[in-house]
C-alpha positions in Angstrom: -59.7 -36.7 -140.2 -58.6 -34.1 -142.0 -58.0 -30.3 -141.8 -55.2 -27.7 -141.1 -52.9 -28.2 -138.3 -50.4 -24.8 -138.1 -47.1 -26.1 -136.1 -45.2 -22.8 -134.5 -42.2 -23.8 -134.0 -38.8 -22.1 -134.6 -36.8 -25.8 -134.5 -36.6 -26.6 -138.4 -35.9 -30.4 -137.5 -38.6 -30.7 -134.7 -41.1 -28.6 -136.6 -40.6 -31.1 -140.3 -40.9 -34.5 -137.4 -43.9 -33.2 -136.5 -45.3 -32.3 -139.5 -44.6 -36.0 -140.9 -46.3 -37.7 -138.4 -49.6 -35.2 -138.3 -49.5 -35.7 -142.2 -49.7 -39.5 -142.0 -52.6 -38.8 -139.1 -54.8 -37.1 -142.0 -54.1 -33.9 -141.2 -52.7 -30.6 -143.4 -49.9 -29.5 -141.3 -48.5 -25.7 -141.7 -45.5 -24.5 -140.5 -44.4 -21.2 -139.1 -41.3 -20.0 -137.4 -41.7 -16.7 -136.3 -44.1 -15.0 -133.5 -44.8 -12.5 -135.6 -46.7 -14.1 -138.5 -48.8 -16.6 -136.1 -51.4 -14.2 -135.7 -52.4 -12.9 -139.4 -52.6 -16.3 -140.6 -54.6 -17.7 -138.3 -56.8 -14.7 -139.0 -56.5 -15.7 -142.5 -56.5 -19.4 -143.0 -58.3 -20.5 -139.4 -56.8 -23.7 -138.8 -58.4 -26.4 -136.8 -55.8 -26.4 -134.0 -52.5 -24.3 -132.9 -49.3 -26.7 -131.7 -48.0 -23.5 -130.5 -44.1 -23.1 -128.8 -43.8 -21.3 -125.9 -40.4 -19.7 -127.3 -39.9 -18.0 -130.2 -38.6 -15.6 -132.2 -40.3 -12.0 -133.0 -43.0 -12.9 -130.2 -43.6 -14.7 -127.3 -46.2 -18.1 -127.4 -48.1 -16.5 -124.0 -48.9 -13.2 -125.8 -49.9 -15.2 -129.0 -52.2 -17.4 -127.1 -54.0 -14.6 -125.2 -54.5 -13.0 -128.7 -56.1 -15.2 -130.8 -58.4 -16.6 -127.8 -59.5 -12.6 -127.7 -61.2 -13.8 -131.2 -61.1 -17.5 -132.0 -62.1 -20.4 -130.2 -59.6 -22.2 -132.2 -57.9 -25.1 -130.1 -54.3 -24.1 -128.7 -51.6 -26.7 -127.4 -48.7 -25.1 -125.8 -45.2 -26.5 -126.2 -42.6 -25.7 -123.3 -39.1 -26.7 -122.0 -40.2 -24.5 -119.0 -41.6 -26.5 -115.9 -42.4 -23.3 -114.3 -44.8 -22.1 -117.3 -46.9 -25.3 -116.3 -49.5 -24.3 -113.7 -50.0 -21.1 -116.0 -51.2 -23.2 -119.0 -52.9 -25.8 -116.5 -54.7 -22.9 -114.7 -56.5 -21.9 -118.4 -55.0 -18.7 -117.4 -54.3 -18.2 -121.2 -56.6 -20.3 -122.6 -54.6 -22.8 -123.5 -56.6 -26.6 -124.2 -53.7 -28.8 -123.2 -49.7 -28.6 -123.4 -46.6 -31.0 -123.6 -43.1 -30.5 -122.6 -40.2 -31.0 -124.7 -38.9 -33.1 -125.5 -41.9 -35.2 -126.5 -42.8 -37.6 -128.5 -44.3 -36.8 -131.9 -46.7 -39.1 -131.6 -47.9 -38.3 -128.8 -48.5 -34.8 -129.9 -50.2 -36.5 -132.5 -52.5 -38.4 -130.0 -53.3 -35.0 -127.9 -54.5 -32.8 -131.0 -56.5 -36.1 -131.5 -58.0 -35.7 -128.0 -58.1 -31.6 -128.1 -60.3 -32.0 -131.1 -62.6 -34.4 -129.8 -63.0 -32.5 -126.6 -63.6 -29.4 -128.3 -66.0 -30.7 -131.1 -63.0 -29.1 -133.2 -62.7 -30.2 -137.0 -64.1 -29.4 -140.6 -67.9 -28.4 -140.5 -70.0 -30.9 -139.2 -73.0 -32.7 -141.2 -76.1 -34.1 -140.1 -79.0 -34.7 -142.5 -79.0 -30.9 -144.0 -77.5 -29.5 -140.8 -73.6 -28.0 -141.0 -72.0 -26.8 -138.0 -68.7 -24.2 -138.7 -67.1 -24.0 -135.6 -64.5 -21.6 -137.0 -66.9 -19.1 -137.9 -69.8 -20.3 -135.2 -72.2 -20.8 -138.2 -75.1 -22.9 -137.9 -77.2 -23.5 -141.1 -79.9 -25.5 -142.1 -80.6 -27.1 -145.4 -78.9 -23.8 -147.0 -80.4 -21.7 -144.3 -78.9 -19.7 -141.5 -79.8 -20.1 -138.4 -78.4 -17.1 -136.9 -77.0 -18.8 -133.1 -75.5 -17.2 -130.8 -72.5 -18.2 -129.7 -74.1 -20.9 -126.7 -76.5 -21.6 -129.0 -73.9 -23.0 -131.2 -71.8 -24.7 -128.3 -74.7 -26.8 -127.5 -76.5 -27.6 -131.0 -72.8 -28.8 -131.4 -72.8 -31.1 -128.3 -75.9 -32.8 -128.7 -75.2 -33.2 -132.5 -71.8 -34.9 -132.0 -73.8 -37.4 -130.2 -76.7 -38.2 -132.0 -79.5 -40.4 -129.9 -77.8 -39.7 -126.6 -79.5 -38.3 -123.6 -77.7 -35.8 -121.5 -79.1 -34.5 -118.5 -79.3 -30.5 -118.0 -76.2 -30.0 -115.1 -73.7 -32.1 -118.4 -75.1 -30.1 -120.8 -74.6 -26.8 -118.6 -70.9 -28.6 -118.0 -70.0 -28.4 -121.6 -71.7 -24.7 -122.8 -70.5 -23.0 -119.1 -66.5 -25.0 -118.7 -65.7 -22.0 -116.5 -68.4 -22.9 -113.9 -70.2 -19.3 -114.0 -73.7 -19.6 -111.6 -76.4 -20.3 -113.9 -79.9 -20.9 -113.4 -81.2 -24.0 -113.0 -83.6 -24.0 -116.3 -81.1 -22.1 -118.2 -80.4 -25.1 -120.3 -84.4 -25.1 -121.1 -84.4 -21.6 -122.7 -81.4 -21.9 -124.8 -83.2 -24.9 -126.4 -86.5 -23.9 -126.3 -84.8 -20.4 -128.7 -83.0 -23.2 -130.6 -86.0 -25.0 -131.0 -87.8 -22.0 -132.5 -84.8 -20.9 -134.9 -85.0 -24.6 -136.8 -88.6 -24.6 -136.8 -88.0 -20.9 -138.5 -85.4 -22.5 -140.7 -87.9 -25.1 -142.4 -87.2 -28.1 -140.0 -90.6 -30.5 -140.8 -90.0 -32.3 -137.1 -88.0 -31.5 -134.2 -84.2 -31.9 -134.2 -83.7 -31.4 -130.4 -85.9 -33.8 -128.0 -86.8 -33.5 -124.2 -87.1 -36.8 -122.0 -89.2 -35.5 -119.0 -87.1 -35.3 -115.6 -83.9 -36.8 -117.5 -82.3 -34.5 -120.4 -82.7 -34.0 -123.9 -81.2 -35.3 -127.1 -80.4 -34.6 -130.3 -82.0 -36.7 -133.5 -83.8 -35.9 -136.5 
């Protein structure tokens, strides 16, 4: 896997550890030490995940956190020595995707950006027979071609790409695309696709990328 990690962390010893063992995971870790400089590079550089300390110098993690989620769905773990922070980040009050308390283990941070990134779909553009899928910049083209999502759009061709053959049934689908459980119509899942549907068909697609299985789901395969 590979891709860059940014590490904010203002402990020189902890921050190099964990940079090590990310490094020998495949990843491209970055290091920062100062609030105050998280926020421009992400901008800058978008990284495929934030290992992000709740203490710090120039800025506090919390504010950072609520920051870039206002404009990146970049995946954020929170570091904290502070037990009573905890139902904050569980609560996705900031928008946090997972945390750890120090001390930890290193590889064990290495095992939860692992899991963040599966979770999220996170990681370099995805591929699938002429079809790339830029999370960072929620791009979706086609054989060269743009296929202008929106931003659920997006979230879901990414879901049923990531697993190719699979059939998921409306209410998972609606799961994944809708995490905070807004009340959605019933056959909102069948209009996003069928506008999906209509944008690959715009793009050039000869057959269709996204199937239906009558009363089950739909899946992805082209």
């Amino acid at each position: 896997m590979n891709g860059s990690v940014l590490i904010v962390e203002d402990e020189e010893k902890l921050a190099g550890v964990l940079s090590d063992y990310l490094e020998q995971a495949g990843f491209t870790p970055r290091i920062l030490n100062n609030g105050l400089e998280v926020v421009p590079w992400v901008r800058a550089h978008s990284p495929l995940l934030i290992i992000l300390d709740l203490m710090l110098p120039g800025r506090d993690g919390l504010d950072i956190c609520k920051e870039v989620r206002s404009f990146s769905p970049i995946p954020i773990i929170m570091v904290t020595a502070r037990v009573d922070e905890i139902d904050r980040l569980l609560g996705l009050e900031l928008g946090a995707d997972d945390y750890v308390c120090k001390p930890f283990s290193p590889r064990e941070v290495v095992a939860r950006v692992k899991a963040v990134l599966r979770r999220t779909g996170g990681g370099p553009p995805a591929r699938a027979d002429g079809l790339i899928l830029d999370e960072s910049r929620y791009r979706a083209t086609l054989d060269g071609r743009d296929l202008d999502l929106t931003a659920v759009e997006f979230k879901l061709l990414q879901f049923l790409a990531a697993h190719p053959g699979r059939i998921f049934s409306r209410q998972q689908l609606m799961d994944r695309i809708y995490p905070d459980q807004r009340s959605v119509a019933d056959r909102t899942i069948d209009s996003h696709v069928k506008k999906l549907r209509k944008k690959i068909a715009a793009a050039g697609c000869p057959g269709e990328m996204i199937h239906s299985l009558y009363g089950v789901g739909y899946r992805f395969e082209r």
